[in-house]
KEBA-292804 format. One record per atom (N, C-alpha, C): residue number from 0; chain; atom name; x, y, z. Coordinates in steps of 0.05 Angstrom, whole numbers. Layout:
REM KEBA-292804
   pos   unit   site        X        Y        Z
   NUM      A     CA        X        Y        Z
...
This chain:
REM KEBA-292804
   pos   unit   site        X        Y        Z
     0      A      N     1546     2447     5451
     0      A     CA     1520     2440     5442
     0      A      C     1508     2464     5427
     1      A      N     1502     2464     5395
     1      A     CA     1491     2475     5383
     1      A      C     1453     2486     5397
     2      A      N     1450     2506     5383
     2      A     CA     1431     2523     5388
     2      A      C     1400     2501     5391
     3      A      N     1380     2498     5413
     3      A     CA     1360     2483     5404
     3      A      C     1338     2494     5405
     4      A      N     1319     2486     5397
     4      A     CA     1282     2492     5397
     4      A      C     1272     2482     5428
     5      A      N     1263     2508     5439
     5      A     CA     1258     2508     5463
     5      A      C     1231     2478     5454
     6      A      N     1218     2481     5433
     6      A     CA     1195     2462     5433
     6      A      C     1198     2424     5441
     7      A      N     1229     2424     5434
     7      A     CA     1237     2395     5433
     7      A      C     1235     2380     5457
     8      A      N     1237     2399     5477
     8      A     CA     1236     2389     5509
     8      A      C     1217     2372     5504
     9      A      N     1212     2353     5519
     9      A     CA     1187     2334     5525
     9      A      C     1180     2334     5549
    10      A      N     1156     2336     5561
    10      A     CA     1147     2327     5596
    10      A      C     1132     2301     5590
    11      A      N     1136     2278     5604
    11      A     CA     1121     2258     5601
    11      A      C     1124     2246     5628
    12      A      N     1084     2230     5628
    12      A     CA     1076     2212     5655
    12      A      C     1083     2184     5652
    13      A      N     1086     2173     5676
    13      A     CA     1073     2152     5670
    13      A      C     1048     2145     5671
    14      A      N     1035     2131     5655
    14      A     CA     1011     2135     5658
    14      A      C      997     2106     5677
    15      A      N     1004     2097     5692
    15      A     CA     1005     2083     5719
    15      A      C     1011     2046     5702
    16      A      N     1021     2039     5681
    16      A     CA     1027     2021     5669
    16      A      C     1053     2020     5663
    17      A      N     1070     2032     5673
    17      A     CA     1098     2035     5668
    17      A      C     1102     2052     5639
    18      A      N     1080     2060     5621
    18      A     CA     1090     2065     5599
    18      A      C     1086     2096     5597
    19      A      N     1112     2110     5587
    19      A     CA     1112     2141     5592
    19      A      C     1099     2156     5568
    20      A      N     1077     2176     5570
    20      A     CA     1066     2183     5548
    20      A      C     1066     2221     5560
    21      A      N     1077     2231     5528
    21      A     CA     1076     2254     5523
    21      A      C     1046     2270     5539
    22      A      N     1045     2291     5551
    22      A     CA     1016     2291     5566
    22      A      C     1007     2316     5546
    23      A      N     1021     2341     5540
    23      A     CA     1022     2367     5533
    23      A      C     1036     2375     5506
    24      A      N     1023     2395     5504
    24      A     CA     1036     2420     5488
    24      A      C     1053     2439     5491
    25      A      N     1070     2433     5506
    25      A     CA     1088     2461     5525
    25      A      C     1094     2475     5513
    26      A      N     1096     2508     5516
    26      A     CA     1107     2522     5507
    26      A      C     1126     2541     5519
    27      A      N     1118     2536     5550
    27      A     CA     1147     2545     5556
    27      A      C     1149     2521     5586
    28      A      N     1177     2513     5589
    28      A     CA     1186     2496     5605
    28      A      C     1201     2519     5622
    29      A      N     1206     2494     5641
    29      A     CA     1237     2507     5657
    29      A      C     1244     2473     5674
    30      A      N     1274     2462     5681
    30      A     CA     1278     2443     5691
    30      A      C     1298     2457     5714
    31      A      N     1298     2457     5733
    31      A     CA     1310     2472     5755
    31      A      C     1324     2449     5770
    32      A      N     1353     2435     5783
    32      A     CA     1361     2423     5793
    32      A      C     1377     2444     5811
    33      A      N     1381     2439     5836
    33      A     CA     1386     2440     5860
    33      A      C     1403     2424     5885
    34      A      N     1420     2439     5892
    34      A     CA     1430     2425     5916
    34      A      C     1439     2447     5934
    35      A      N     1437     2444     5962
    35      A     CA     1439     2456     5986
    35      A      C     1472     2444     5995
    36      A      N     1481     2463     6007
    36      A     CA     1503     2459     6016
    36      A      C     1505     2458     6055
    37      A      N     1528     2442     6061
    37      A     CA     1534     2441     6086
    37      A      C     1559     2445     6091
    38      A      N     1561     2474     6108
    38      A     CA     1584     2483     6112
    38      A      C     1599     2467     6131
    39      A      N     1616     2451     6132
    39      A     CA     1642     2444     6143
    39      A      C     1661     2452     6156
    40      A      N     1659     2480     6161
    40      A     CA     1677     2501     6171
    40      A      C     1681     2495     6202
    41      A      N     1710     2500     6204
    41      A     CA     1713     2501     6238
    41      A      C     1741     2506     6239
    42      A      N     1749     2511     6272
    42      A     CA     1775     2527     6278
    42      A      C     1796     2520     6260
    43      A      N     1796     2500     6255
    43      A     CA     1814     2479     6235
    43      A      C     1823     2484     6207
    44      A      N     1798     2505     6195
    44      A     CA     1799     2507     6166
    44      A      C     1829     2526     6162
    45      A      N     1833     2519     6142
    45      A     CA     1861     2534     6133
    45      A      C     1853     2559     6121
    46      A      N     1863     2578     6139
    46      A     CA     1863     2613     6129
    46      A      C     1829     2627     6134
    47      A      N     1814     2599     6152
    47      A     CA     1787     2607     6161
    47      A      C     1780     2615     6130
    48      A      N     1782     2597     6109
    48      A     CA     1764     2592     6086
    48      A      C     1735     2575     6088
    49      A      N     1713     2578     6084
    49      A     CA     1690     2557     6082
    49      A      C     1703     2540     6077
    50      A      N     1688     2510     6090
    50      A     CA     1694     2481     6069
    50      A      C     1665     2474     6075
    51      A      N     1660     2461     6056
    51      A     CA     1639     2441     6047
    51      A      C     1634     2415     6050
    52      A      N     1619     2409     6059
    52      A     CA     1614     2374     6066
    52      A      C     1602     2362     6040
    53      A      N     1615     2347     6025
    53      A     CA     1617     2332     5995
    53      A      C     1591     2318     6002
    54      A      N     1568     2316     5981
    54      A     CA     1539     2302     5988
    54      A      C     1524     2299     6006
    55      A      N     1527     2326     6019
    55      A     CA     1510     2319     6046
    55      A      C     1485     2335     6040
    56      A      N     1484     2356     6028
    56      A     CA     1468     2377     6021
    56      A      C     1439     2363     6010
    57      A      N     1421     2364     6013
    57      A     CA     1388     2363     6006
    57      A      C     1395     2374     5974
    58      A      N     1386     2353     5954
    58      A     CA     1375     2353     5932
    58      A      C     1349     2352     5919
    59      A      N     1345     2372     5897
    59      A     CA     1319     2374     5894
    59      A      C     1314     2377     5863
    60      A      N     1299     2376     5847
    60      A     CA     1292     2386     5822
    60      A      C     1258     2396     5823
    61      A      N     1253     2419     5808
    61      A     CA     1232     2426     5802
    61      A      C     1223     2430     5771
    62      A      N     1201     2423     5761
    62      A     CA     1196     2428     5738
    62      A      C     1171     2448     5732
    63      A      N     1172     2464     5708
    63      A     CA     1146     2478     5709
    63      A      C     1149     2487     5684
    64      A      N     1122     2496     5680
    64      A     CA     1116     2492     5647
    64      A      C     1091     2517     5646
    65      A      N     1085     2520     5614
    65      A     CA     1052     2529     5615
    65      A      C     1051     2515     5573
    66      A      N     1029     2511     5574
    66      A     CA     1018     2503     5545
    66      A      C      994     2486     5544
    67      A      N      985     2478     5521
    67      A     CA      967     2461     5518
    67      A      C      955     2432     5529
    68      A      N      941     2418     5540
    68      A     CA      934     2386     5540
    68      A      C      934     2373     5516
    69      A      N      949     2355     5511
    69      A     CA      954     2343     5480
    69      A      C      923     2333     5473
    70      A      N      910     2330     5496
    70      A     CA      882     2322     5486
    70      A      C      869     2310     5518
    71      A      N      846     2302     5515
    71      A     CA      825     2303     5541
    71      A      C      831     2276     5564
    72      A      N      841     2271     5548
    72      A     CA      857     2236     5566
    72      A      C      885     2249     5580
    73      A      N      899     2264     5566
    73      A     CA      927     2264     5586
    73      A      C      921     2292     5601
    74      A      N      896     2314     5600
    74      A     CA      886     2333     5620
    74      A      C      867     2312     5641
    75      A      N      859     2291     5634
    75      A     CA      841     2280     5658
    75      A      C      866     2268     5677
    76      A      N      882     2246     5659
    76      A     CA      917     2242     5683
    76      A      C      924     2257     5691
    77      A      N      935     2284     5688
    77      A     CA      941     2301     5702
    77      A      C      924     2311     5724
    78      A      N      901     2320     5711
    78      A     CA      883     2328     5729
    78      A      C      874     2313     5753
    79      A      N      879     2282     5754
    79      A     CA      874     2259     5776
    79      A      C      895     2259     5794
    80      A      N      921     2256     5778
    80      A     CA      943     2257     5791
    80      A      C      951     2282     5814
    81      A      N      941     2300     5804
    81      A     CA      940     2326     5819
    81      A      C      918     2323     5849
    82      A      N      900     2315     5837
    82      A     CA      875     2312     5857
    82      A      C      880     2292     5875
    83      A      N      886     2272     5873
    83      A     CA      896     2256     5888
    83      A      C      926     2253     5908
    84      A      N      939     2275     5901
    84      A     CA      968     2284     5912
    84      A      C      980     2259     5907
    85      A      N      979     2251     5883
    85      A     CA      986     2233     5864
    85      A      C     1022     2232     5871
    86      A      N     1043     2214     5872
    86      A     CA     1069     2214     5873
    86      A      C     1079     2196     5841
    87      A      N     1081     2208     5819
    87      A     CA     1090     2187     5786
    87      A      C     1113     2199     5778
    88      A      N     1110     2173     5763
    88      A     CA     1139     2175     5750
    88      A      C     1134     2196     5727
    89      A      N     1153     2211     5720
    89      A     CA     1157     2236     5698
    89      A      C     1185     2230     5681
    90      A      N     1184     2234     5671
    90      A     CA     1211     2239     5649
    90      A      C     1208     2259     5637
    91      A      N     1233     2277     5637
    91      A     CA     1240     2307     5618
    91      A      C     1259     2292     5598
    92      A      N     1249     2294     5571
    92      A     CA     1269     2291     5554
    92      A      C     1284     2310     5534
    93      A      N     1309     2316     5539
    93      A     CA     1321     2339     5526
    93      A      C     1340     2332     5507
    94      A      N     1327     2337     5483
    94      A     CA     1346     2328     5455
    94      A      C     1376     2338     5462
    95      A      N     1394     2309     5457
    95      A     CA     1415     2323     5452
    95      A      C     1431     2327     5475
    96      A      N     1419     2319     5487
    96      A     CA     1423     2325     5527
    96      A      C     1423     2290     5541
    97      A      N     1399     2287     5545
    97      A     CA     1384     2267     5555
    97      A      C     1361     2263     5566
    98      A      N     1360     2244     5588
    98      A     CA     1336     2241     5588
    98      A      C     1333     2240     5625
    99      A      N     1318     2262     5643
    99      A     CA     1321     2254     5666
    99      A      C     1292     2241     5677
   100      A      N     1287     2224     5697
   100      A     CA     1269     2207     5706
   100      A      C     1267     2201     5729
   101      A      N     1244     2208     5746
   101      A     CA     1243     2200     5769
   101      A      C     1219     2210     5779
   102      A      N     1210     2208     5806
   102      A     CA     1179     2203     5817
   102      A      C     1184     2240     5825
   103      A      N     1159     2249     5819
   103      A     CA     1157     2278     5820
   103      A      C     1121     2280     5826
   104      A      N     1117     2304     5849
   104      A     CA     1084     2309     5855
   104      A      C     1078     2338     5844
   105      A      N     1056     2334     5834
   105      A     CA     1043     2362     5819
   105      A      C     1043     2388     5845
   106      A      N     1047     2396     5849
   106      A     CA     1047     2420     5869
   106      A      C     1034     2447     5864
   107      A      N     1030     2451     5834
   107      A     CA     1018     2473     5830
   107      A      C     1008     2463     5799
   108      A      N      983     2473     5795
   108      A     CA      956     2469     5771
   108      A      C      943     2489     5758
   109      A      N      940     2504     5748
   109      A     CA      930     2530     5733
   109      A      C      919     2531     5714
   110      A      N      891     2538     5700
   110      A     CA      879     2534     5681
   110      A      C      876     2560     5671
   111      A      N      877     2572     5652
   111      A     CA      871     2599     5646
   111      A      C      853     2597     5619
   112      A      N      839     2623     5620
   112      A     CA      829     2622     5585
   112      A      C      820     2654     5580
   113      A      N      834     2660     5562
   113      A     CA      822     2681     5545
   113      A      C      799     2678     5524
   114      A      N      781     2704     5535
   114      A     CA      761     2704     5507
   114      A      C      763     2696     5481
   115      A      N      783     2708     5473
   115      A     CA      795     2699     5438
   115      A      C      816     2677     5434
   116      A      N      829     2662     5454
   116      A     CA      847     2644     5454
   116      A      C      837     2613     5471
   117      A      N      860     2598     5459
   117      A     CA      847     2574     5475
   117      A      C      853     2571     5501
   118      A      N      841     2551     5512
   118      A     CA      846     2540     5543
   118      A      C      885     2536     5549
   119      A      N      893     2547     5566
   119      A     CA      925     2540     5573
   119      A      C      923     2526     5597
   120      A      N      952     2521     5610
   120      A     CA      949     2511     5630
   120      A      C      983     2511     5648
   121      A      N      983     2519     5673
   121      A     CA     1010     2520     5680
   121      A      C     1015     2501     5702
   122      A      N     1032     2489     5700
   122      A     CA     1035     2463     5722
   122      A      C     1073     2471     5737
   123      A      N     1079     2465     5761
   123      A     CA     1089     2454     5771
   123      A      C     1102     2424     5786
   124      A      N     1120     2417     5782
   124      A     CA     1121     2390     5786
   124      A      C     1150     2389     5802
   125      A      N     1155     2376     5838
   125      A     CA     1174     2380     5856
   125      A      C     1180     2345     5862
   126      A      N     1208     2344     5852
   126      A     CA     1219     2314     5865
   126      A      C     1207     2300     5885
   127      A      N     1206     2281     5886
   127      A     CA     1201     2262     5914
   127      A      C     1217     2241     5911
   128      A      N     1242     2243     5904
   128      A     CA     1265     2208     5912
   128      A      C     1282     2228     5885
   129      A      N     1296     2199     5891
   129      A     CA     1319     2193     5867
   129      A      C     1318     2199     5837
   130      A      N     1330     2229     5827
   130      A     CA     1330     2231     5795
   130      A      C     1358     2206     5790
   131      A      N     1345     2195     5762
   131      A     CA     1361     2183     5742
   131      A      C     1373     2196     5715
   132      A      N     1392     2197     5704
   132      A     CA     1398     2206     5680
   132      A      C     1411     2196     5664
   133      A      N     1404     2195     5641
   133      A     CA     1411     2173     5623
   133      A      C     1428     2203     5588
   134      A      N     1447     2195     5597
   134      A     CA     1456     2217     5561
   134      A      C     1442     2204     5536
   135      A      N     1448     2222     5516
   135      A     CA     1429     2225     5492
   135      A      C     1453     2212     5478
């Protein structure tokens, strides 16, 4: 996979109608996927090497970001969704990659502002069920 524009990433809600809309301006992302392991080990193992128990481990994905509100409608969704310990659907879309999707809760909210710059904003966003992934 050739070189990409960190900007291409997409974070998008649902916005409680099934239909997924771009919320932000991100400027910097991060998509973090995760899995915990379960050691398997016992008198048995050959040469007392670890073994691993295949899918048993706790899966998780975290997302987090900081940039702009694309505008005052998708800072008020967020902002509700948060307030309400809201559980929506999200989709990260990564050119070129794909597209992952599944129910994720705001966990962390941050508003910042400098004197001479505009309003930013840094969010967190932690799994609750089943990611889907679909290739590009």
């Amino acid at each position: 996979m050739a070189a990409q524009k960190g900007k291409d990433l997409l974070l998008k809600i649902d916005d409680g109608t099934g239909v997924f809309v771009t919320v932000a301006g991100m400027r910097t992302q991060r998509l973090a996927l995760n899995a915990d392991t379960v050691d398997a080990t016992s008198a048995d193992s050959v040469g007392g090497w670890r073994e691993l128990l295949a899918g048993a481990g706790l899966r998780r994905a975290s997302i987090s970001g900081s940039g702009l509100f694309k505008d005052a409608a998708s800072d008020g969704l967020i902002r509700q969704a948060f307030f309400d310990g809201a559980i929506r659907g999200w989709q990260v879309a990564i050119p070129a990659f794909g597209v992952i999707q599944g129910l994720f809760q705001i966990s962390a909210l941050d508003w910042r502002g400098d004197h001479t710059a505009e309003l930013t904003f840094e969010m967190t966003l932690e799994s609750a069920g089943a990611l889907t992934f679909v290739a590009s």
